[in-house]
Every structure is written in structure tokens, then in C-alpha cells.
C-alpha positions as CSV (number, residue, x, y, z in Angstrom):
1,X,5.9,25.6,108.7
2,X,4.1,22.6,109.6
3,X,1.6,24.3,110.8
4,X,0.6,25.8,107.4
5,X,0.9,23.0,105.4
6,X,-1.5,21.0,107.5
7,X,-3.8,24.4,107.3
8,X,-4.0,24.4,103.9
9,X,-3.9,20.5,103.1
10,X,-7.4,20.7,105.7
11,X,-8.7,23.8,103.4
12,X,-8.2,21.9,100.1
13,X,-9.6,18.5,101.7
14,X,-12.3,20.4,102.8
15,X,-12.5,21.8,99.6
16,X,-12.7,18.4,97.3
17,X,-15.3,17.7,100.2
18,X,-17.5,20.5,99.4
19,X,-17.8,20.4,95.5
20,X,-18.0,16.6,96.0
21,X,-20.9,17.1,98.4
22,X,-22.6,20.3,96.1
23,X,-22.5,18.0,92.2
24,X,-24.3,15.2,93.7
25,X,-27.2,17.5,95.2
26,X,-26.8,19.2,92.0
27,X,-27.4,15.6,90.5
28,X,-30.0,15.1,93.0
29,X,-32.3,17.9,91.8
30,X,-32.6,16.6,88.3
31,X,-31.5,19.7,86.6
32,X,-29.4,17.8,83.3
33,X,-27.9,21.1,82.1
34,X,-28.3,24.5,81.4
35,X,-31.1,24.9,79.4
36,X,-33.4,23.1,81.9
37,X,-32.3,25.1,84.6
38,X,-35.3,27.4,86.3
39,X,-32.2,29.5,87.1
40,X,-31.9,30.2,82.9
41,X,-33.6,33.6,81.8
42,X,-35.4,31.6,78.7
43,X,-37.2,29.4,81.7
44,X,-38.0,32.3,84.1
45,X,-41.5,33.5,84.4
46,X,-39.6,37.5,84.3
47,X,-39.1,36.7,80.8
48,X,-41.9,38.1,78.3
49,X,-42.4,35.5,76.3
50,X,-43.3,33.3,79.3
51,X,-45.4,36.2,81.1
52,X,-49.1,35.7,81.0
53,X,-49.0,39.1,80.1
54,X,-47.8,38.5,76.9
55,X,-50.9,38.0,74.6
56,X,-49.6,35.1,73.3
57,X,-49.7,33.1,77.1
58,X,-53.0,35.0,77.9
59,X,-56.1,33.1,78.4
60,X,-57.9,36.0,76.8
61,X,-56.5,34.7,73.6
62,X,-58.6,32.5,71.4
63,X,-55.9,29.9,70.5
64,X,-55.4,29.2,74.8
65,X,-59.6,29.4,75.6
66,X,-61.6,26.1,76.6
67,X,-64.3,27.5,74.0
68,X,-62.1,26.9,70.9
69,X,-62.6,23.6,70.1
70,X,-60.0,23.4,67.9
71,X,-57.2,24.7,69.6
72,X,-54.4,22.3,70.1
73,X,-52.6,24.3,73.3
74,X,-55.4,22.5,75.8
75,X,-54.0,20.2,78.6
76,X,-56.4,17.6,80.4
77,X,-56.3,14.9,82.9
78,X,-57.0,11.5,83.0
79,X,-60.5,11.9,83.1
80,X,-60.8,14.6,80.3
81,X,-61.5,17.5,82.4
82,X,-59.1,20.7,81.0
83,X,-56.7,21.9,83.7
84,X,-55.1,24.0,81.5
85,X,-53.4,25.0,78.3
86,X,-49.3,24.5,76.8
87,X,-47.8,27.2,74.6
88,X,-44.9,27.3,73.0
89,X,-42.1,30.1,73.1
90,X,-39.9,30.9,70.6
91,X,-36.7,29.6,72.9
92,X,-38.2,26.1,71.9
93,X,-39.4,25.9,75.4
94,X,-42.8,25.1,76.2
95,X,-45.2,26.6,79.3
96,X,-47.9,25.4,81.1
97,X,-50.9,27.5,82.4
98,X,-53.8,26.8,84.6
99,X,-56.8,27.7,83.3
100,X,-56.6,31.5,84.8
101,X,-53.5,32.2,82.9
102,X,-50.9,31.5,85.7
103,X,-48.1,29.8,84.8
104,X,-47.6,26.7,86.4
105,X,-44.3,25.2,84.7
106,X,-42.3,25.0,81.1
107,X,-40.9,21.8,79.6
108,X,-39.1,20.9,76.7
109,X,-41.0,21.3,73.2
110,X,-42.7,18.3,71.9
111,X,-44.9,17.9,75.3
């Protein structure tokens, strides 16, 4: 009988240990909550409204091209150059292309 109870006083020890140990990695990765998650379907690049196949993320669109002058979507560098172009999805998200239409990240809206 004593037997047990030190068995499962070890488990549940080990237990605390583990979700102890697994929140502060969790903390460690910077993920706040939910909606920030890459793990989230609204963040995922297998959602359509953040596929560059979606007209709306394509760089064959006119509002994401370098040669509209007055788009807003552009992203640059320090020094100017474009590396890229924002758009906004309608799960208030935003996502980030290169140039070439591949997605390289999402954020929250308001850049």
C-alpha cells in the first residue's frame, strides 16, 4: 500500500513538474494567446485568405505591385528599397509578402 501511494505521489510530482516546465516555454516563445498563435487556422498560410493564391495576396494584383505608386500595401526598409507588400485579411490579421508573392509572416492589423 505504500508502495502505491509513493507511485502516484512521484506521477503527480512529476506531473506539476511537467506543465510547470511546458507554460514557461510556452511563455518563452512569445505566443500571448490564441489569436497570435501560428497554430490558429485564421494565421495559417492553408487558409485562403492568406494564400497567395487568393487574388487579393497575389502580386499580379495592382493594389500589391511596386508600379502602383499609390498603393498603400508596400513595405520597405531602412534605406527605401521595397521588400515587399502588407495586406489585410478579413480576420483583422495582417500578412506580409516578399515581392514574389510568398508569404513571409502575418501580424496584428494596424502594422
Amino acid at each position: 500500500m505504500n508502495k502505491d501511494r509513493l507511485i502516484i505521489g512521484a506521477i503527480a510530482v512529476s506531473l506539476v513538474l511537467f506543465l510547470a516546465i511546458f507554460n514557461s516555454i510556452a511563455q518563452a516563445q512569445a505566443i500571448p494567446n490564441w489569436n497570435a498563435s501560428p497554430l490558429n487556422f485564421n494565421n495559417s498560410p492553408l487558409n485562403f485568405d492568406n494564400s497567395p493564391l487568393n487574388f487579393n495576396n497575389s502580386p499580379l494584383n495592382f493594389q500589391n505591385s511596386p508600379l502602383n505608386i499609390n498603393s498603400t500595401r508596400g513595405v520597405y526598409d531602412n534605406n527605401g528599397n521595397r521588400t515587399g507588400y502588407a495586406v489585410p485579411n478579413p480576420s483583422g490579421t495582417v500578412n506580409y509578402y516578399n515581392n514574389n508573392g510568398n508569404r513571409t509572416g502575418y501580424g496584428p492589423n494596424g502594422r
